[in-house]
N, C-alpha and C positions, 0 to 999 in steps of 0.2 A: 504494500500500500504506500502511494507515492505522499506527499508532503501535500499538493495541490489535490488528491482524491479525498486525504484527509480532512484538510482543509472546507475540502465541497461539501462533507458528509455533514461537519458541525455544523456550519453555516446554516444549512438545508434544515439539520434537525433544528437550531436555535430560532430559524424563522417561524418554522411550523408551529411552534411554541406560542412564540407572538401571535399567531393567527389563532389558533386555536383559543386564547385568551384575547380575542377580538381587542388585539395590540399592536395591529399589523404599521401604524402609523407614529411609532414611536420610532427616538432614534439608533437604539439596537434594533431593531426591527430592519431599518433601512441599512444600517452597514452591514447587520448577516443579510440582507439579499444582494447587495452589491459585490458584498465579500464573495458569495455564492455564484454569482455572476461570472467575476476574474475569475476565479477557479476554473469555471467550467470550459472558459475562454484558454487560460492555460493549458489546461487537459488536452483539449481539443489540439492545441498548437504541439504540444507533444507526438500527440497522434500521425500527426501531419508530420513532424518531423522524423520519426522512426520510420513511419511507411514510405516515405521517398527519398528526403535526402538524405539519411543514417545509411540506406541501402542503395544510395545509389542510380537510384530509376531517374532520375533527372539530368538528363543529355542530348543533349542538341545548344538551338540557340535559343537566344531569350524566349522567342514569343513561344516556341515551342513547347520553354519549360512552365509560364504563366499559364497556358491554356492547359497543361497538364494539374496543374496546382488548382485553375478553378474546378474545373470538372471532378476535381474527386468529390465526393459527396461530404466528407469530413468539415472541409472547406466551405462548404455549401451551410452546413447546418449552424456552423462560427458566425456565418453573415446575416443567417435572422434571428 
């Protein structure tokens, strides 16, 4: 368990708390969803970076290696 999964899990659990206790508008409330947020941001950029450029798949030229980078779906799910 990486530092950023850990990170996401409290975050995650500490929000739910807040909601659950219809506290969702306080200001722990809003840094564990932010915190939760970057995490999951992190993770994701993790991901993205072991599956292509730790291994390598990224070779050609530029536009080549962008359009390889949006189309993965990892990428995709970062952006909404």
């Amino acid at each position: 368990l990486t530092a950023q999964a850990l990170t996401l899990l409290l975050s995650v659990f500490r929000y739910l708390l807040s909601y659950i206790t219809f506290n969702s508008y306080s200001t722990w409330a809003q840094i564990s969803y932010r915190l939760a947020f970057l995490s999951a941001a992190a993770t994701y950029g993790i991901v993205v970076y072991k599956g292509h450029i730790a291994r390598g798949r990224l070779q050609g030229a530029v536009p080549a290696i962008v359009q390889k980078l949006i189309t993965d779906e990892n990428v995709q799910y970062l952006g909404t």
